[in-house]
C-alpha positions as CSV (number, residue, x, y, z in Angstrom):
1,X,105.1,203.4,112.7
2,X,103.4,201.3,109.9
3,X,104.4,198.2,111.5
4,X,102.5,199.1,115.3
5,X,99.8,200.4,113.7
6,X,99.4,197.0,111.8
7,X,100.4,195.4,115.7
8,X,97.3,196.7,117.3
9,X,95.1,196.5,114.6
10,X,96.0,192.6,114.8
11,X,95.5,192.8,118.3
12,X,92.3,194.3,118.5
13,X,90.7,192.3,115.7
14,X,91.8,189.1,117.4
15,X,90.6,190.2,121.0
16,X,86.9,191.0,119.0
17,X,87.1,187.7,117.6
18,X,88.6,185.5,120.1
19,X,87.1,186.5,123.9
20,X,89.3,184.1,125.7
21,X,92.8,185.6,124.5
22,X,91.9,188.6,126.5
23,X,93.1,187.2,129.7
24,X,96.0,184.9,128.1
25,X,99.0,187.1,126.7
26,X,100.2,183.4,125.6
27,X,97.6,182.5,123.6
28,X,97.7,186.1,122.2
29,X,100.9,185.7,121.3
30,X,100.4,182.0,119.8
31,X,98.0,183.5,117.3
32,X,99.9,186.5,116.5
33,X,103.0,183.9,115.5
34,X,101.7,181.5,113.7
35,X,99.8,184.4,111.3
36,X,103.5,185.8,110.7
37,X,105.0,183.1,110.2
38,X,102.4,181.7,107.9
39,X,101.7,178.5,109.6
40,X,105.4,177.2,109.0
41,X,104.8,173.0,110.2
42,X,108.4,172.7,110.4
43,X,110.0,173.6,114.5
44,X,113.5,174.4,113.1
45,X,111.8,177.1,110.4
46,X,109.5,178.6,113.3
47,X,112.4,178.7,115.5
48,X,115.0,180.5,112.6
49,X,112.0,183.3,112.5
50,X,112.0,183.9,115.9
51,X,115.7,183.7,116.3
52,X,116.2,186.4,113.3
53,X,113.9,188.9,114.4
54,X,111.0,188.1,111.8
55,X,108.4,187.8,114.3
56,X,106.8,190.5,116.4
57,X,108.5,190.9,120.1
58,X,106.3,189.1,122.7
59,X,106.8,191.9,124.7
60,X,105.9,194.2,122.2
61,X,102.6,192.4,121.9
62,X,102.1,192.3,126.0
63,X,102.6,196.0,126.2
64,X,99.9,196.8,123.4
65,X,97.3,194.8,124.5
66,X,97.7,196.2,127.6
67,X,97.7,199.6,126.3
68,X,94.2,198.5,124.0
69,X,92.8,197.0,126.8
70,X,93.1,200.1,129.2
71,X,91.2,202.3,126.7
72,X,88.8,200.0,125.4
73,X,86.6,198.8,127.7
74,X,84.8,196.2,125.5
75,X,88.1,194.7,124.7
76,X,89.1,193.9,128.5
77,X,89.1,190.5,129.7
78,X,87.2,189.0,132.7
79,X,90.5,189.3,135.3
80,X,91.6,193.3,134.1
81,X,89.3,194.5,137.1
82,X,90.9,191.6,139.7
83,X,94.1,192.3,138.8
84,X,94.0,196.4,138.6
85,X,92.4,195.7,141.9
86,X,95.4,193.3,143.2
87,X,97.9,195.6,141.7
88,X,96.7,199.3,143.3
89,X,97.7,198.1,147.7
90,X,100.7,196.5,146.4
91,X,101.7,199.6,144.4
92,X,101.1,201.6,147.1
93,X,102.7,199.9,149.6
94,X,106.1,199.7,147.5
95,X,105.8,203.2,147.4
96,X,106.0,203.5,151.6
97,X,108.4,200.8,152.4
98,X,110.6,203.2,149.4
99,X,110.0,206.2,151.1
């Protein structure tokens, strides 16, 4: 529990500091890397983190900013409302061509 608390506190203080990683989960996840693995220069040593597990899930870091963004509204980026807005017909529709 310790370790998503520390997650979102991360994420939160870098979407206050950094506007633009708002609407990049890439960059998001860039920044949340290289901070764990303290900056490592070396390809092969970033890579053995990943590869071992020492490195927060991308995934994990996609689904909490989303989860952040959808309660804070000063956290949100400039394409949240275009792409809730894209993503409500096409739900919807999925839903009837299921039925």
């Amino acid at each position: 529990m310790k370790k998503i608390l520390k997650l979102k506190e991360k994420i939160i203080f870098l979407l206050r500091k950094n506007p633009s990683l708002r609407d990049s989960d890439n960059k998001l996840i860039a920044n949340i890397w290289y901070q764990e693995s303290g900056g490592v220069e070396n390809k092969m040593d970033f890579l053995r983190l990943l590869a071992d597990g020492k490195l927060t899930s991308s995934e994990s870091i996609r689904r909490s900013r989303q989860k952040i963004q959808e309660k804070n509204l000063e956290l949100r980026g400039k394409t949240y409302a275009f792409r809730k807005k894209i993503a409500e017909p096409r739900v919807r529709e999925e839903i009837r061509n299921d039925g």
